[in-house]
N, C-alpha and C positions, 0 to 999 in steps of 0.2 A: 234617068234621074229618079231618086227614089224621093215623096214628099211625105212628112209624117205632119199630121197633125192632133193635137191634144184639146180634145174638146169642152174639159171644165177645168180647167189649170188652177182655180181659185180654190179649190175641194184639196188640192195637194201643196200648192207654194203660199196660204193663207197668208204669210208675212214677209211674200219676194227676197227670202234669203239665198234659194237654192239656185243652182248651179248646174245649166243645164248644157254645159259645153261636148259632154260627152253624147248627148245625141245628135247636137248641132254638126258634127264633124260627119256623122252620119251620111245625114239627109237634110232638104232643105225640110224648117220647123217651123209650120204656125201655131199658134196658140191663140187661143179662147178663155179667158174666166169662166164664162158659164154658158151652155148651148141650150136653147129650149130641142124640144123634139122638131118645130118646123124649123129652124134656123140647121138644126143636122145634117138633113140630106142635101143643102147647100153648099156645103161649110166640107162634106168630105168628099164634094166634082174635084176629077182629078187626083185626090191625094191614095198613096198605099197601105200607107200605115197609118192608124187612127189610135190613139192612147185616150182611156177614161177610166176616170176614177168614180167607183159605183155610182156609174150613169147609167140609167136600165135601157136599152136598146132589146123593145121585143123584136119579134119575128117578123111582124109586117113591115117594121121600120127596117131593119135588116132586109128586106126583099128587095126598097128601095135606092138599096147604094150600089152604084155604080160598078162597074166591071173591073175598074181600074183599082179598087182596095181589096186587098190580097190579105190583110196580117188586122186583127184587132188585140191591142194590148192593154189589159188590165192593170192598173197599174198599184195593185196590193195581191192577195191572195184569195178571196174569196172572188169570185165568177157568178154569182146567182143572178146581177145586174144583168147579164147576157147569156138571151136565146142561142146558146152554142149548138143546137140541133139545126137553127134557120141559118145561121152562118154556116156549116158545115152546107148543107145542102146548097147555100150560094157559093160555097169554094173558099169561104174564107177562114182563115185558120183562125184559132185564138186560143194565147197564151196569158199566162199570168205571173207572177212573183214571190212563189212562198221563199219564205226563213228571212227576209226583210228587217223585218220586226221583229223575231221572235223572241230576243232577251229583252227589247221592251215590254211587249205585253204580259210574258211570263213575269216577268217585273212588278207587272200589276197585279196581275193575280195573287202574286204575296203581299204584295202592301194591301189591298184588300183584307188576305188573311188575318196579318198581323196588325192592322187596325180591328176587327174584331175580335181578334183573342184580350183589347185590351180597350177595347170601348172606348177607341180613339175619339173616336166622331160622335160619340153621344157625349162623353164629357167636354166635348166643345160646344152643343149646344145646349148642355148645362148652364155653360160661362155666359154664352150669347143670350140667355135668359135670367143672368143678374144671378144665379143659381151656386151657390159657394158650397154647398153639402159634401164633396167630395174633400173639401178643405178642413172642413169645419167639426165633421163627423163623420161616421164610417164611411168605404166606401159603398158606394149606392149601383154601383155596376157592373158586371162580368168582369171576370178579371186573370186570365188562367194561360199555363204554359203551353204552347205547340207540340213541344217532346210529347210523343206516344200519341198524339192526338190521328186521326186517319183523314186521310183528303181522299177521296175517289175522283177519279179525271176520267170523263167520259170523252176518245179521243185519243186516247196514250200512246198513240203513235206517231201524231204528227210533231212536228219539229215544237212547235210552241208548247203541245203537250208534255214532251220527254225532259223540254228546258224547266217547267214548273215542277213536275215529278225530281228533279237533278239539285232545284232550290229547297225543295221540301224534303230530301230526305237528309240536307245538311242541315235542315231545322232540327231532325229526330222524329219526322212525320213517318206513321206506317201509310202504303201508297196501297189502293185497290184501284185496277183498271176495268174499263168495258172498253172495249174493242171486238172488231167482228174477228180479228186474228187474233191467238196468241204466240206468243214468242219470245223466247227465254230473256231472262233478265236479270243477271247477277246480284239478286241483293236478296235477301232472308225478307226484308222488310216490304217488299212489292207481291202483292196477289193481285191476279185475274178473279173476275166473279162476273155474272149478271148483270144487269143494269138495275135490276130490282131490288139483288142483293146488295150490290154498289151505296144504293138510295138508302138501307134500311140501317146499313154500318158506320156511314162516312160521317165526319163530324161538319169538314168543307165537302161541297162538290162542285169541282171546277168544270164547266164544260168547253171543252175544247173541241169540237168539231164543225165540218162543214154544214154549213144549210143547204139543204136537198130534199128530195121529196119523202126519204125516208127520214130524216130530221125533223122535218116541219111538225112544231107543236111536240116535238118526244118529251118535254117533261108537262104535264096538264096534270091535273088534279088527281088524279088517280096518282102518277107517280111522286106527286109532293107528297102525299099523303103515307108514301113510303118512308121519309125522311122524317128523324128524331125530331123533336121540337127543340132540341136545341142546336142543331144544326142550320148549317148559311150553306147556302147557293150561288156560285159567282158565276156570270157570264160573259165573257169577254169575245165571243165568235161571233156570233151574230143573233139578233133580237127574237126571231119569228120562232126561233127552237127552245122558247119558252114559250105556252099561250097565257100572253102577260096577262087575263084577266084573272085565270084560275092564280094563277102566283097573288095577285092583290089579294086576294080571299083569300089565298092558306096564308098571307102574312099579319092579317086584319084578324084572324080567328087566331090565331098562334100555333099554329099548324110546325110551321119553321118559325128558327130564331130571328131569321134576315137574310138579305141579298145582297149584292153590292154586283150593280148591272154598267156596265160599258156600254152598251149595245141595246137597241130596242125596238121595238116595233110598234109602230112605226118612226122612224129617226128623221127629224128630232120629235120628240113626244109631246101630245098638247100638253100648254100650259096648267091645262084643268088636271090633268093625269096625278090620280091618288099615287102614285110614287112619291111627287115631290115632296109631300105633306109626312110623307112616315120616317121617324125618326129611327128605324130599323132596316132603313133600306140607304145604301152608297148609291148614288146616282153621278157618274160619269160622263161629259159628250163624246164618246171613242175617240178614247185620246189614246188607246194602249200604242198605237202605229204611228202620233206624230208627234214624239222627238224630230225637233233638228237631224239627227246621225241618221236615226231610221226614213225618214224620208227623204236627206241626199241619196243614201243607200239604194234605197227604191229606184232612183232613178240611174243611178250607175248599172245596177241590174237591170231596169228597162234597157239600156245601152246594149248590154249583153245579149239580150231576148232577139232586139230589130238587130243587132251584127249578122248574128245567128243566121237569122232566119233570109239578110239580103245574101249570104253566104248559101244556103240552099239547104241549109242546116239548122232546122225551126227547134228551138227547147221549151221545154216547161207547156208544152200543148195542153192542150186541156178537152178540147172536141178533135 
């Protein structure tokens, strides 16, 4: 008998709507709201299959677990949570979940946009400050069309990338990508460049990619200081591939025009964190993956991953 167990259930079903029938048919299913690290190595005696949702399991804890877990399943797309070199070498596989989410997030990433192309959010806390100027007299705030404007998507090839790229150029947006491949792309309107030159052109720059070792920190001060000052910054992958201090600084000198961050490091952010305070910066809790749809979805896909893999037929591996 195969047993799965889901170690912080509260990180994914936060409002107990979802619907977990399809892994129950499975296997038998425990669940957990939330695991410390010592409650872990208790918690998966016995079980095969373990599901978390970015719960960092390093490598000593992974040494720990039992003979009897064969499968660790992530249950989004990014993996950084887990030592997949300590599990490989324990024999445990592990997989994960991309394109889940991907017309949510890419979703975000333009309402981001198109909140700053029209200084959504600054004239709401115009209002929230008794502040009528936009009413009353000119306006007081950016205010300008997306046609022709350029977004660079660092990433342009993963699935959430190409769905933002697909929104933006029904905008009228010209597309520059960095990627380590290139490879052909039917439109006039999409170039390859650089990362540097990407930074120097772009009016948005969305980043789209994984956190890795060659990620960590890719945009720091040096390359903000590539970027126009009137150019915005979105980050909706994950926090650490910004080194969010240098970003406070080019946003406090006006290096750039603003960010609008999903993601952060570290999540969730102290309360003191000069983010909150700057009226130039969208501060999100990564919310681009929890939709209702996108999170049943996740788990129908989880479905798919443990079939798979009690089938002899592992997908979506990742070590």
């Amino acid at each position: 008998m195969v047993n799965t167990v889901f170690l912080n259930l509260e990180k994914l079903n936060f409002d107990n709507k979802l619907d977990f029938s399809s892994i129950t048919k499975l296997s038998t299913f425990t669940k957990y709201d939330e695991s410390s690290e010592e409650k872990i190595v208790k918690r998966v005696k016995d079980q095969t299959i373990i599901i978390t949702k970015e719960l960092p399991l390093g490598g000593k804890l992974i040494s720990e677990f039992p003979s009897s877990v064969k499968l660790i399943c992530e249950a989004g797309t990014g993996y950084n949570n887990i030592d997949i070199y300590a599990a490989r070498k324990k024999g445990i596989t592990v997989c994960n979940v991309p394109s889940y989410s991907t017309q949510a997030v890419a979703n975000l990433v333009i309402t981001f946009i198109l909140n700053f192309s029209s200084s959504l959010i600054q004239q709401q806390i115009m209002l929230n400050h008794n502040n009528f100027d936009n009413f009353n007299k000119h306006l007081q705030l950016p205010h300008f069309e997306l046609q022709k404007k350029t977004l660079g998507v660092i990433g342009g090839y993963g699935s959430i990338g190409r769905e933002v790229i697909k929104i933006a150029l029904a905008l009228g947006m010209n597309i520059i990508i960095s990627s380590r491949t290139e490879k052909a792309w039917d439109n006039p309107n999409v170039h390859f460049a650089s990362l540097e030159e990407l930074l120097k052109q772009s009016d948005f720059v969305s980043i789209n990619c994984p956190l890795n070792s060659d990620t960590l920190h890719l945009i720091d001060k040096d390359k903000l200081e590539l970027m126009k000052p009137s150019s915005f910054i979105i980050n909706t992958s994950r926090g650490a591939i910004i080194k969010e201090t240098d970003l406070i600084k080019a946003l406090q000198d006006g290096i750039i025009a603003g960010a609008a961050l999903d993601v952060q490091d570290p999540e969730p952010p102290e309360i003191t964190n000069p983010l909150f305070a700057m009226e130039n910066v969208i501060l999100t809790p990564h919310i681009g993956w929890r939709r209702f749809e996108s999170r049943q979805r996740l788990i129908e896909l989880m479905a798919v991953n443990i079939e798979s893999f009690i089938k002899g037929k592992p997908i979506n591996v990742v070590n």
